[in-house]
N, C-alpha and C positions, 0 to 999 in steps of 0.2 A: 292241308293240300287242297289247290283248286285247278279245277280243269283250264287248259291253256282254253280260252276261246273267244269268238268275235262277239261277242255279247254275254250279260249274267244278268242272272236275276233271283232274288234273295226275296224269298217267301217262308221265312226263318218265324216262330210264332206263331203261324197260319195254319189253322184246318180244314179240313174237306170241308166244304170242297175247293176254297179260296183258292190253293195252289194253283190247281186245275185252269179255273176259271184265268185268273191272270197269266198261266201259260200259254191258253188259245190265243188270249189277244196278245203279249207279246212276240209268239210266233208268227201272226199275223205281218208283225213289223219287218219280220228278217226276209233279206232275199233267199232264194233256194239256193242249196249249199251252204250256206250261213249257216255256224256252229254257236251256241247259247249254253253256259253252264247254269245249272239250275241247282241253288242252298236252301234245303226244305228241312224240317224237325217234324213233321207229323210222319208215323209212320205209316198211314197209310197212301204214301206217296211212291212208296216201292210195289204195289198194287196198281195204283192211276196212272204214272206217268208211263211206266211200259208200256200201260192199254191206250192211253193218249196216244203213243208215238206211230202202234202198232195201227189202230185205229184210222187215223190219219195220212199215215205212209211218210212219218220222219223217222230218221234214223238213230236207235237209242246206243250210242258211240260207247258209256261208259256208267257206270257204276259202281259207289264206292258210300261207305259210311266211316266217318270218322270224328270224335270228340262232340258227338251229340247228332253231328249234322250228316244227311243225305246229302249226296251228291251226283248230280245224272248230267252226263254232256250229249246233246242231242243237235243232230245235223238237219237242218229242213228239207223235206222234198220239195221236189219239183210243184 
């Protein structure tokens, strides 16, 4: 399963803080309101990326773990 969305990004193999770090700047890329699913395997990315979202003021739409992979669908703010 992956989130319906206008952009993804696959940070599958990567650890902290890598995820992270290539979320800011591909978030960077999306216009506001623009929706990005995000495929991570470290689990300490169900820790980061809510605090990223929460942090910054995008919206954490979804969250799911399935067949190894994390899965987070998040909306950009304004």
């Amino acid at each position: 399963m992956r989130f319906d969305a206008d952009h993804e990004l696959d940070v599958t193999g990567l650890y902290c803080p890598e995820p992270v770090m290539l979320l800011h700047g591909r978030v960077r890329d999306l216009a506001a309101g623009e929706t990005l699913c995000v495929i991570a395997t470290d689990p300490t990315t169900l820790r980061d990326i809510p605090r990223f979202c929460s942090f910054l003021g995008h919206d954490l739409l979804q969250q799911a773990e399935e067949g190894g992979e994390i899965l987070f669908l998040l909306r950009r703010g304004a």
